[in-house]
N, C-alpha and C positions, 0 to 999 in steps of 0.2 A: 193305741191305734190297733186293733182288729183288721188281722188278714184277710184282704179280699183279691180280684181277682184284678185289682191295678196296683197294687202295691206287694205284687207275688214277692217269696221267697225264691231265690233265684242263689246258684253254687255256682262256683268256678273253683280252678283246679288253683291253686297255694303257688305262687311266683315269691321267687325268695326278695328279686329288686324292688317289688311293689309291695310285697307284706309281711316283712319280716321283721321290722318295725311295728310293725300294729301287734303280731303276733308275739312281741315280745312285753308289750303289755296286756295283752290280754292274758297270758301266763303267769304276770308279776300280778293279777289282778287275782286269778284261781289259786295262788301258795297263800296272798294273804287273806284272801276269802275263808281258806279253809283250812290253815294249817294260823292263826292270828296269834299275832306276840304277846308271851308272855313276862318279858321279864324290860320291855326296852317299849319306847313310843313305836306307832305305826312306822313313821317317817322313819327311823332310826332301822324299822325293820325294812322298811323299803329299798334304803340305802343300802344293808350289808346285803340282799338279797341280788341288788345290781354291779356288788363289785365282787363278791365270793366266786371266783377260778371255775371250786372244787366243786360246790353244789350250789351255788345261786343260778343266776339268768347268765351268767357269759357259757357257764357248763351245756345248759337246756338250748343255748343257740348256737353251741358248737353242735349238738345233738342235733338239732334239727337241719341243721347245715347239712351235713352227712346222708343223714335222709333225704331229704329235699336232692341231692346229685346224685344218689344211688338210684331214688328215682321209684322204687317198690311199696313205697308207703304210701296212703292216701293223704293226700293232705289236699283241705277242701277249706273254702273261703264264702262265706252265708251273708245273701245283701239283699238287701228290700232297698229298692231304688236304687241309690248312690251311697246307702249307707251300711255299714259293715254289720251284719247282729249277731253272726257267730262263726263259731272256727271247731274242724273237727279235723282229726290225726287217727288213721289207721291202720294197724299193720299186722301181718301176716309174721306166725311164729313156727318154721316146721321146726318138726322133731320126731323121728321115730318112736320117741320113747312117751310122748304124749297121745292122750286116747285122740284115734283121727284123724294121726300121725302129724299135727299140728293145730293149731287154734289161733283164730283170732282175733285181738285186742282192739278194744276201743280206747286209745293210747290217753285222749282229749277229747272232750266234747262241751263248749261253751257256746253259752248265750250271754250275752248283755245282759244287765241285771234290768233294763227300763224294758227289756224285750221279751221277756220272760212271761210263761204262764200263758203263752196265746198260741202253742202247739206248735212253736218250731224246735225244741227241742226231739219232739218224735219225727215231725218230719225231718230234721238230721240221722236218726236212729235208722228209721226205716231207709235213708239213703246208705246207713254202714250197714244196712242187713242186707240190703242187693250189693252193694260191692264186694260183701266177702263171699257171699254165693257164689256171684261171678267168678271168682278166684278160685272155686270148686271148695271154700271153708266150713264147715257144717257146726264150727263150737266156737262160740262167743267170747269174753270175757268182758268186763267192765269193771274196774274201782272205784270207789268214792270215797269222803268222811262218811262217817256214820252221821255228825255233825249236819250234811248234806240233805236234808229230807227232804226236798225236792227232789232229787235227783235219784233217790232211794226208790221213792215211791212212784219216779218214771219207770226206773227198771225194773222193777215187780211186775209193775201192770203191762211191762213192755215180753213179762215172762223171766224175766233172768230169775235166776236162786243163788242163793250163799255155797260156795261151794267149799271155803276154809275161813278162819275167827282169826284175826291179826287183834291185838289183846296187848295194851300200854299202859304203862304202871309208870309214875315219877316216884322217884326213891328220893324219900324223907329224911333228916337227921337223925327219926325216931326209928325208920326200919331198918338204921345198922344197928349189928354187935358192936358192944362194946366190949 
């Protein structure tokens, strides 16, 4: 379906009692999206991913709990009609010791994979480029997979640049000394 001007993309502000649930798989949907199991079935990775304390989903909705009542992050909820298509999370980093004296991250930013490719992606972008303006933020940041090309080749053309190489090696039985 092609965006037109009666099935607008329309944002509201992240309510934790109405979307914290949905946000919690939309998250479980971005780790196995882009981070996918190597050594166990999907399921099996679904499952450690929803019971793990430390770093699965109970960790990331402790996380976002905190946020969500501190209150300073953006969190933004994306719906064409009645239906959810995507979810962005933004937040504000000072530091003296960073250029700008702080920067700001684009923590999240998803689409439904059936929603995808019809330019709501940018228009979420362009909504975290005026909100951190607002906030007087002048320096971006973004993550993705490299795996990601979608999303790679949104932020280029959106202007971002590589600004450091995060570089992962699996050690083999072959690459120890013996």
């Amino acid at each position: 379906m092609k965006l037109t001007e009666k099935n607008q993309l329309v944002m509201r502000q992240f309510s934790w009692e109405r979307d914290s649930e949905l946000v919690r798989l939309l998250h479980e949907d971005i780790v196995v999206s882009s981070f996918p199991p190597k050594d166990m079935t999907v399921e099996a990775y679904r499952q450690r991913l929803r019971t793990s304390r430390e770093h699965g989903l109970p960790a990331y909705m402790d996380t976002l709990k905190r946020a969500y009542n501190e209150g300073k992050d953006g969190l933004f909820i994306w719906e064409i009609g009645d239906e959810v298509v995507g979810w962005s999370w933004l937040k504000v980093h000072k530091n003296e010791f960073f250029k700008e004296g702080g920067y700001g991250e684009i923590n999240e930013i998803y689409v439904k994979p059936e929603w995808r490719r019809r330019g709501i992606g940018k228009k979420i972008m362009t909504h975290a480029h005026n909100w951190f303006k607002n906030k007087g933020i002048r320096i971006l940041r973004v993550e993705t997979a490299t795996s990601n090309l979608a999303a790679v080749a949104l932020y280029t053309q959106l202007g971002y640049a590589p600004i450091y190489v995060c570089m992962e090696k699996e050690l083999k039985k072959e690459d120890s000394e013996d």
